[in-house]
Structures are given as structure tokens and as C-alpha cells.
C-alpha positions in Angstrom: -2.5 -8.7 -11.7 -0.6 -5.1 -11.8 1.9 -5.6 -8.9 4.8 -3.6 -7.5 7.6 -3.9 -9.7 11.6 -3.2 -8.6 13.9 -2.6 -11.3 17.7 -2.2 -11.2 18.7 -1.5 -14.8 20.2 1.7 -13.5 22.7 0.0 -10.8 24.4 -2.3 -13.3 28.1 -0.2 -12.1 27.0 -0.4 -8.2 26.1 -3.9 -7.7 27.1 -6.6 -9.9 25.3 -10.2 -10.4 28.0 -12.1 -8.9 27.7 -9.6 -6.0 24.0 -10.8 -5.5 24.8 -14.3 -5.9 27.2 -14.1 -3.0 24.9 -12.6 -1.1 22.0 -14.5 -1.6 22.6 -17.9 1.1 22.8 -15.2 3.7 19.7 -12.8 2.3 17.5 -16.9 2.1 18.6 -17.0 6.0 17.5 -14.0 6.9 13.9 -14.5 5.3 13.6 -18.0 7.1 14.6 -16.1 10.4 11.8 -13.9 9.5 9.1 -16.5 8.6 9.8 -18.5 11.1 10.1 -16.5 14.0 13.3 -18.0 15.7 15.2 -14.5 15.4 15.3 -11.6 18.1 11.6 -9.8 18.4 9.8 -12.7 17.4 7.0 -11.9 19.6 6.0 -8.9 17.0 5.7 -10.9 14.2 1.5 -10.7 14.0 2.3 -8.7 10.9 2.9 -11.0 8.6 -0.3 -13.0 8.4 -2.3 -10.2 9.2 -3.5 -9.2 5.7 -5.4 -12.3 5.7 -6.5 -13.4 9.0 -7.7 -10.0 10.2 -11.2 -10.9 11.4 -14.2 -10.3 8.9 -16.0 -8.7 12.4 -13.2 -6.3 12.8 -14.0 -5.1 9.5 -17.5 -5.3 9.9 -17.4 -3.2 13.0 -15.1 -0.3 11.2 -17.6 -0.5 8.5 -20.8 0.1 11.1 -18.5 2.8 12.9 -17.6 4.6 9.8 -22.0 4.3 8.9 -22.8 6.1 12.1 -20.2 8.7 12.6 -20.6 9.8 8.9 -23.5 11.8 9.8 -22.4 13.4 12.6 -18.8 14.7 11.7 -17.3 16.6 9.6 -14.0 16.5 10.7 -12.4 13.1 12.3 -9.7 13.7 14.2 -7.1 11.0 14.8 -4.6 11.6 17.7 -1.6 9.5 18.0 2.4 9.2 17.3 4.7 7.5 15.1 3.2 4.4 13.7 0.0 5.0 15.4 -0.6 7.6 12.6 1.8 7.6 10.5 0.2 4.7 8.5 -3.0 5.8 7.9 -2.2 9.2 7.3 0.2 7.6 4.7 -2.5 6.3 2.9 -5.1 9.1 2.9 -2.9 11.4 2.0 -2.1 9.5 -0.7 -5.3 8.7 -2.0 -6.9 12.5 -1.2 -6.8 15.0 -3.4 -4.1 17.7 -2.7 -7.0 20.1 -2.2 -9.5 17.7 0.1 -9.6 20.0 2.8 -11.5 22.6 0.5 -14.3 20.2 -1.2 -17.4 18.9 0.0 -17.6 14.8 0.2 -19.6 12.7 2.0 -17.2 11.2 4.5 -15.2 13.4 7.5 -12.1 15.2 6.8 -9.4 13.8 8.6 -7.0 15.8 10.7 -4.1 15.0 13.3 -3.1 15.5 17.1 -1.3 13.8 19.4 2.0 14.1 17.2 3.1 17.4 18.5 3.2 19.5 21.7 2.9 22.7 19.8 0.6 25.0 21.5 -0.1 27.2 18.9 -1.3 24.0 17.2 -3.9 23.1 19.3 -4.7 26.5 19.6 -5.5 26.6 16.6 -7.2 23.3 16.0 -9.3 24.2 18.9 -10.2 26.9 17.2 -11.2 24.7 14.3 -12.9 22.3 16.2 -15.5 25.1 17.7 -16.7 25.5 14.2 -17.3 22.0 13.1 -18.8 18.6 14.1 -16.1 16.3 15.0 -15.3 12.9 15.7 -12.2 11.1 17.5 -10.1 8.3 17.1 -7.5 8.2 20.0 -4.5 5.5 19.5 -2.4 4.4 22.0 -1.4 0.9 23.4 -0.7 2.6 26.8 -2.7 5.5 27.4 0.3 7.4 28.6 2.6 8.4 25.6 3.3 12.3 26.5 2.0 13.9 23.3 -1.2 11.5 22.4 -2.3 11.9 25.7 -1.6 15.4 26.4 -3.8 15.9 22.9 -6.7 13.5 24.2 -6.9 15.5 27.6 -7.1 18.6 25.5 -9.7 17.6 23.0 -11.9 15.2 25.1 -12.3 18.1 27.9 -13.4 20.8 24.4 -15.6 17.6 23.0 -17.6 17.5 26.6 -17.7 21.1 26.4 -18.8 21.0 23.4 -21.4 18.1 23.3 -21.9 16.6 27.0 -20.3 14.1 28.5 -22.6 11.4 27.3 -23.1 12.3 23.7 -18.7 13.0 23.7 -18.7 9.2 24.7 -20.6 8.2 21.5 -18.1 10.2 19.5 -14.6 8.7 20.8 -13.4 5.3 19.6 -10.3 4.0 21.6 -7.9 1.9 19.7 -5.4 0.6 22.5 -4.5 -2.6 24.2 -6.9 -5.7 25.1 -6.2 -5.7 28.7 -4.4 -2.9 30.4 -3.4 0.4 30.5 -4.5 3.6 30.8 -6.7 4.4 28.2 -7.6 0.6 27.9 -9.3 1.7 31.6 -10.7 4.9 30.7 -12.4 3.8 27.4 -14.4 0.8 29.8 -15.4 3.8 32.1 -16.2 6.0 29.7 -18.0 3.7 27.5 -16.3 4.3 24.1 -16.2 2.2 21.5 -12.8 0.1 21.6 -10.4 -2.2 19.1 -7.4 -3.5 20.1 -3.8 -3.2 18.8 -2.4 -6.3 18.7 0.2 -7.5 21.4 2.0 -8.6 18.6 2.3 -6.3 16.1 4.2 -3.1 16.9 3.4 0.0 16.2 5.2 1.3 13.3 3.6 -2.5 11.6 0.2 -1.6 12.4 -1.6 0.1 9.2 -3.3 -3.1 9.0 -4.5 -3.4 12.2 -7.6 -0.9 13.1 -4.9 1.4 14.0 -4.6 2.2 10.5 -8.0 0.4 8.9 -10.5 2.7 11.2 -8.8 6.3 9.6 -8.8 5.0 6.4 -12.3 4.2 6.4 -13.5 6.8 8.1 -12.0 9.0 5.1 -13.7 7.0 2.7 -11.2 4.5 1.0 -12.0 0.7 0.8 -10.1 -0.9 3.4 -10.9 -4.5 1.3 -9.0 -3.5 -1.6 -6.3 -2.6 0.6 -6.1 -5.2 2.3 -6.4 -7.3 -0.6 -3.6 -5.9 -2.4 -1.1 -6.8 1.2 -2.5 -10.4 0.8 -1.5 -10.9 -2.7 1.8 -9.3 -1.8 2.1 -11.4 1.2 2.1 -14.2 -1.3 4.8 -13.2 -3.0 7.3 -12.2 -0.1 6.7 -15.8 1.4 6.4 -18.5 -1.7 9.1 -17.1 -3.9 12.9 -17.7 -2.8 14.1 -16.1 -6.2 15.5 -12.9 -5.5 14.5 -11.8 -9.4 10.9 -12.9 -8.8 10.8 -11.4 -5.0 10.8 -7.5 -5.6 11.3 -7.6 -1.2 14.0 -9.9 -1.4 15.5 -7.9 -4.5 15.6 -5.1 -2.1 16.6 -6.1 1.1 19.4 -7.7 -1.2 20.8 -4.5 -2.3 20.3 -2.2 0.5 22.6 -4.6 2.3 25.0 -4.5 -0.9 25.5 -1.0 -0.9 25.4 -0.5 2.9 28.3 -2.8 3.4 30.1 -0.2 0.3 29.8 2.5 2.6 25.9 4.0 0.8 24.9 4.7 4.4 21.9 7.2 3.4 19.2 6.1 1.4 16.9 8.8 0.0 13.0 7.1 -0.9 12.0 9.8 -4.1 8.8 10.3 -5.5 7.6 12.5 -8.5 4.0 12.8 -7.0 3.5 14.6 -4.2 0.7 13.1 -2.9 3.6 10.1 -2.0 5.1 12.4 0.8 3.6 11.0 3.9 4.5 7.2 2.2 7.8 8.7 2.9 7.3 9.5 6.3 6.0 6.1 7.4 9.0 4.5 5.6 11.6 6.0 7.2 10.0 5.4 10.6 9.6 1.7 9.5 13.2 1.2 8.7 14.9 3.9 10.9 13.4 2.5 13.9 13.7 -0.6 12.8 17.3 -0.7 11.6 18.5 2.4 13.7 20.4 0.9 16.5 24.0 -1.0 18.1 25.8 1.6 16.0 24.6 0.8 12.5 21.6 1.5 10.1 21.1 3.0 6.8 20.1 6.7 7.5 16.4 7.0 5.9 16.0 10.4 4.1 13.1 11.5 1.8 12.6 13.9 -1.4 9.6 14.9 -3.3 11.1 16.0 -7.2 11.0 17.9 -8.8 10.4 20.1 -6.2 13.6 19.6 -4.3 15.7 19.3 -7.3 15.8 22.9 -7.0 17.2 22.6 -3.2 18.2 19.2 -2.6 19.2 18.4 -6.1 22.6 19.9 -5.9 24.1 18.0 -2.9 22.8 14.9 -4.4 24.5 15.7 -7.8 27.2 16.3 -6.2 28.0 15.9 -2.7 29.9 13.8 -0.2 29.0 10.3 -2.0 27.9 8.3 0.8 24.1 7.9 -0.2 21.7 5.5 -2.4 18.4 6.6 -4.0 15.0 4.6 -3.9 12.8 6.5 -6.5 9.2 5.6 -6.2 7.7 5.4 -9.9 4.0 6.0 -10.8 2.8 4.5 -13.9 -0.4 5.9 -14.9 -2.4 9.3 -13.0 -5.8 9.4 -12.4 -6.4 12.2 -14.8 -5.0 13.9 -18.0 -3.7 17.5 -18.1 -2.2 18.1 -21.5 -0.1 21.5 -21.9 -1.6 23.8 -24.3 -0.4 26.4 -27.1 0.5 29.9 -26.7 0.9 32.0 -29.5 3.4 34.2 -28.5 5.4 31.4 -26.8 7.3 33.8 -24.7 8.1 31.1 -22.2 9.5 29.0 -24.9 7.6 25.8 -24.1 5.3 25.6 -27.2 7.8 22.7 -27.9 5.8 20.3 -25.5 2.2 21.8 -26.7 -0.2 18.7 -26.6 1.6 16.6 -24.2 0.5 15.2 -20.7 1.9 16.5 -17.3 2.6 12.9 -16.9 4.9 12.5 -20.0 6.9 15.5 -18.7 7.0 14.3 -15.1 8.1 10.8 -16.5 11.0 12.4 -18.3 11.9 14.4 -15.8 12.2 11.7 -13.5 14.1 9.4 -15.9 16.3 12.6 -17.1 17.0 12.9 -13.0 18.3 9.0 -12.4 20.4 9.2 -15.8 22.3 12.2 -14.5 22.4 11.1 -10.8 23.5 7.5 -12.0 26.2 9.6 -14.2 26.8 11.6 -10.7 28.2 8.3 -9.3 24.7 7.6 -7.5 23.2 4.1 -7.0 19.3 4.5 -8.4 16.9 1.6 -7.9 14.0 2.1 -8.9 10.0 0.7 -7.3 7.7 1.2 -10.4 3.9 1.0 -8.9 1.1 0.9 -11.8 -1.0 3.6 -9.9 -2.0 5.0 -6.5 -4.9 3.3 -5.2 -5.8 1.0 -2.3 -4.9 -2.4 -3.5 -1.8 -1.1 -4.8 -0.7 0.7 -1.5 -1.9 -2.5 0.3 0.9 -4.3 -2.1 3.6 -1.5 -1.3 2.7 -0.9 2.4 3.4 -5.0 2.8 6.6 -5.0 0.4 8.1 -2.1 2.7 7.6 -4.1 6.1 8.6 -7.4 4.6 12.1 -6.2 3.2 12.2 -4.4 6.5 12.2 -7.7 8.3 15.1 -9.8 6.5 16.9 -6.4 5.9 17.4 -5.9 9.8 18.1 -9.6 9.7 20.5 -9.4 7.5 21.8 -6.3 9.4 22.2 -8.3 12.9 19.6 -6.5 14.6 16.5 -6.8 16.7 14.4 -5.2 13.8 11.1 -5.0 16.2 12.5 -2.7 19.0 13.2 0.6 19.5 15.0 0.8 23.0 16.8 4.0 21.9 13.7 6.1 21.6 13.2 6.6 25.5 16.2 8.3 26.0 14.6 11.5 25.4 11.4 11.0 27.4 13.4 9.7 30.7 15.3 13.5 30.6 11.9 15.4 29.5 10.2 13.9 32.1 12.9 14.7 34.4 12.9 18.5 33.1 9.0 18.3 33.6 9.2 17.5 37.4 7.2 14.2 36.6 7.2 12.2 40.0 9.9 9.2 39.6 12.2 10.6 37.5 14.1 13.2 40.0 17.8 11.4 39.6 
């Protein structure tokens, strides 16, 4: 079975075995506080049997969705905000090619709202949307989140416009809670089709909820395999208590090591771009997860070797206060060998006949050595290649960890009380009725 793999051959000078020994009672702890729900946010713990006992008629209804909007669309647009995108956008870009939004394929091109309150943004995405079919996926557990539902007033009132109010209906699915709330009401007036986020699983857990599973889909990736590869990972995270054998263990293990040191920034690399929007949704998972009561790793992302010509300095050697993550690819999908030049002006006939992947490799392992030299922690998560079942494995590693790291931290790792400061004082700016003191 190819599997995420963590290695920590470069951290040998950073964290030593008897450190992990020593920390391993209290890393055991916080994974049975995790598996067995007696810790703080218990009641958003949906996530971690989810993989496998997501119903068969959910999927079968994404499947049938997917079928009958495929015609129709040529652009699906998802609107949400923080985990209610960040997931599936995660994936897709991942899986897309860099230059999807130029081909022809036979599934909908998927594009965002609902994470911004740019107005030249929806300027210009209305501007898109008058040329093109379109379909809609609005995500929200409450209907009123300022930005998603400032983009869904926006696009539903150009989709009516654009198609009537009846057929607009058939092209809006509403993913939001069972029972209540605003868009829970609108979608049974309306008549859209609905699925329902879990009351348990929060939202920056949800890619493997129809939050996440409908987007996917709907760009044309096999949702099966991906959930496929979070069960077999699930089995992993919750039979094995050996830290060696438990890559999530291994790492919640030594983020905590180096925290307590004083790493207080960890910076999640890739070497292939397509990984950036991974990125993103990890360092929502564990900022908003770990961010809080004055403590938390600060997550921070780079994309080499790209940002080893802006980045790369500090890192070399700045303030050392950070810990890198440096998310390996194994094997591409394709072969692009470098080819001769006669002249040789640019002095690189020295790696004629080699892959872009060979160089990339080196360049990434060239990178750790002199950052490890730098007095850098590197660990290292070597994935075999970018596809669904392997994201389904690395999308379930990350929340796993996540969970017995923020144990291990003391904190509630399934709230995020801090993140309505800002909307309590914008809504007060706005004038919004209620929030005059």
C-alpha cells in the first residue's frame, strides 16, 4: 500500500530519542483524549470515523448531482470561507493541471466566492459569469457569515437574471445545517437541492463531508479513492500506539518537542506547486486549531524553489525561532527531461538528459542539508504521488496529528472563539442593528 511516510533523519541534532521517549506517556494521553472524546470539544469529533461511515446515499446523491449539472455548466462556482472551501479547493488544485482554466474537459471549472469582499472581484467574476453557464454550490452552516452571504446575494440575484427564478433553483445546491438557520430556510423555500454539514464536524474538518466531497466531484476527481485513502489512514492513526509506526503520532510528537525549545513557527514546504492551496488548508487546520490562550505554533507556508529566491534568505539565516515541514513528492505524473544545446551558453548542458524531477529532488534535498547546516529543524512528509487516495491519506494524517497536538498543547483544539473579534467591531463600523455599543 504506498502510504504517507514522515521521516526525521535530518533532525537527529534537534530532537534526540530519549527526548521522544520522555515524551511519549504524555503524546499516548493525548491520543486516548482524542479517541475517546473525554477532552474539551468533544462534541466535534464526527471527523474521525467519517471516512468510513459517510453514507453510500450521500455519495450516491453527489454522484447524480455532479451527472446533471455536467451538462449544464461550465463553470461551478463554490462560495464559502475558511474550511468551507478551503478543503476542496485544496484538493482540486492539487489534482488540476496548473493550466485547467485554459483546456476543454468534460466536467465544470471550478471557481471561488464568498472568501472575499473585494468588489472588483465580483466585478469581475460577474463579468465572467455573463459569458458562461454556471452552477453553484453555496456552503454555510448559518446562512449569515458576512462574506459567503454577501457573495450568494450577489450571484443568486445575477443567476435569476440570468436564467429565471425557477430554472436558478435547479442550479443552486445548499450545503448547510439539518435544521436551522438562514440558508437552511431559504434553500426549503427555494427548493434547492440541500446536504448537511454535520453538527459535529467543524468546519475547517469538513473536506470529507459534502462540504468538500460535492466540489471535488463536481471537478471531476473520484471522491471513492479519496475517501478510501483517509480510511486506510484512519487505520493507522487509531490501531498503532508506536510513535515509529504512527507517522501522526511521529508528528504531533515533535512539533510539541520543538515548540517547548522555543521553534514557535513552523513553515509546511513543498517543491510542487500544485501543493500550495494543501498549504492553505493546513495552516487554517492547525492555526485555528492551536491558535489560542496565548500559545500555538505560528503556521507559515513556502512553495520552493520559488521562494528560495525571497524567502530563502531569512530562513538561512534569520532570527532562529522556526521549524520546517517539507512536503516530499515521490514520483510526477509526467517526464520532462532537459535537452542539449550546442552552444551551451547557459552552462547547463551538464544536466542534459535528466528529468525536471531529478533536479527538483536535488534541489530540495540540497535545500534541507543547508538549512539543517543553518541550525534549522527539517522533518520531512514523503508522499508517493499526488492523487486522490493519497491526499485522502494526507488530508486525514493532518487533522489527526492536529487533534493530540492541541491535546498535548492544553487547548480546546475544536474552537475558534478568537475569530469573532473582528466581526463584532465590523459589524459595529457597518451600522448592523445590535451591535451599536
Amino acid at each position: 500500500m504506498k502510504s504517507v511516510q514522515l521521516y526525521k533523519e535530518h533532525l537527529q541534532q534537534f530532537v534526540s530519542a530519549e527526548e521522544l521517549a520522555n515524551i511519549s506517556e504524555e503524546l499516548l494521553k493525548a491520543k486516548e483524549t482524542l479517541v475517546s472524546g473525554s477532552g474539551k470539544g468533544n462534541d466535534f469529533l464526527g471527523w474521525i470515523d467519517l471516512p468510513k461511515e459517510i453514507s453510500p446515499d450521500i455519495i450516491d446523491n453527489i454522484k447524480k448531482d455532479v451527472a446533471n449539472l455536467t451538462p449544464k455548466a461550465r463553470l461551478f462556482v463554490v462560495i464559502g470561507i475558511g474550511g468551507s472551501y478551503l478543503g476542496a479547493r485544496a484538493v482540486i488544485e492539487a489534482l488540476q493541471s496548473e493550466f485547467a482554466s485554459m483546456e476543454k474537459g468534460g466536467h465544470p471549472f471550478v471557481i471561488y466566492a464568498g472568501h472575499t469582499l473585494s468588489e472588483d472581484y465580483y466585478h469581475q467574476l460577474l463579468r465572467m459569469l455573463d459569458n458562461y453557464d454556471y452552477a453553484v454550490a453555496v456552503i454555510s452552516k448559518s446562512g449569515t457569515t458576512t462574506e459567503p452571504a454577501v457573495a450568494f446575494r450577489i450571484i443568486k440575484n445575477h443567476l435569476e437574471k440570468k436564467y429565471g427564478k425557477a430554472n436558478a433553483s435547479e442550479r443552486i445546491i445548499a450545503i448547510t445545517d439539518a435544521h436551522r438557520g438562514a440558508l437552511h430556510t431559504i434553500a426549503q423555500q427555494e427548493g434547492y437541492h440541500a446536504y448537511v454539514i454535520p453538527d459535529n464536524v467543524g468546519g475547517r474538518f469538513s473536506v470529507l463531508t459534502p462540504v468538500g466531497l460535492l466540489p471535488i466531484a463536481m471537478a471531476g476527481y473520484d471522491i471513492d479513492k479519496l475517501l478510501k485513502g483517509a480510511c486506510d489512514m484512519r487505520d493507522i492513526c487509531m490501531n498503532s500506539n508506536s510513535v515509529e509506526d504512527n507517522p501522526a503520532l511521529m508528528y504531533a510528537a515533535i512539533r510539541n518537542i520543538l515548540y517547548r525549545k522555543g521553534r514557535k513557527v513552523e513553515i509546511l514546504e513543498n517543491f510542487v506547486p500544485n501543493l500550495k492551496y494543501i498549504s492553505e488548508w493546513w495552516k487554517q487546520l492547525y492555526g485555528e486549531s492551536e491558535g489560542k490562550e496565548g500559545k500555538g505554533i505560528l503556521p507559515h507556508s513556502l512553495s520552493f524553489t520559488t521562494d528560495l529566491h525571497s524567502m530563502g534568505q531569512y530562513v538561512q539565516e534569520g532570527e532562529r525561532l522556526m521549524f520546517e515541514t517539507v512536503l516530499s513528492v515521490a514520483q510526477p505524473h509526467d517526464k520532462v527531461e532537459i535537452p542539449s544545446d550546442a552552444q551551451n551558453l547557459d552552462g547547463i548542458n551538464y544536466l542534459v538528459g535528466k528529468s525536471l524531477t531529478e533536479i527538483n529532488h536535488n534541489a530540495e534535498l540540497g535545500t534541507i542539508l543547508a538549512h539543517v547546516d543553518g541550525g534549522v529543524p527539517v522533518l520531512r512528509i514523503k508522499i508517493p504521488s499526488v492523487d486522490e487516495y493519497v491526499l485522502g491519506q494526507l488530508i486525514y494524517f493532518f487533522e489527526f496529528a492536529c487533534g493530540v497536538s492541541g491535546y498535548m498543547l492544553g487547548v480546546n483544539p475544536f474552537d475558534q472563539p478568537g475569530v469573532e473579534a473582528y466581526k463584532k467591531n465590523m459589524f459595529r463600523l457597518l451600522g448592523k442593528p445590535g451591535y451599536e455599543k
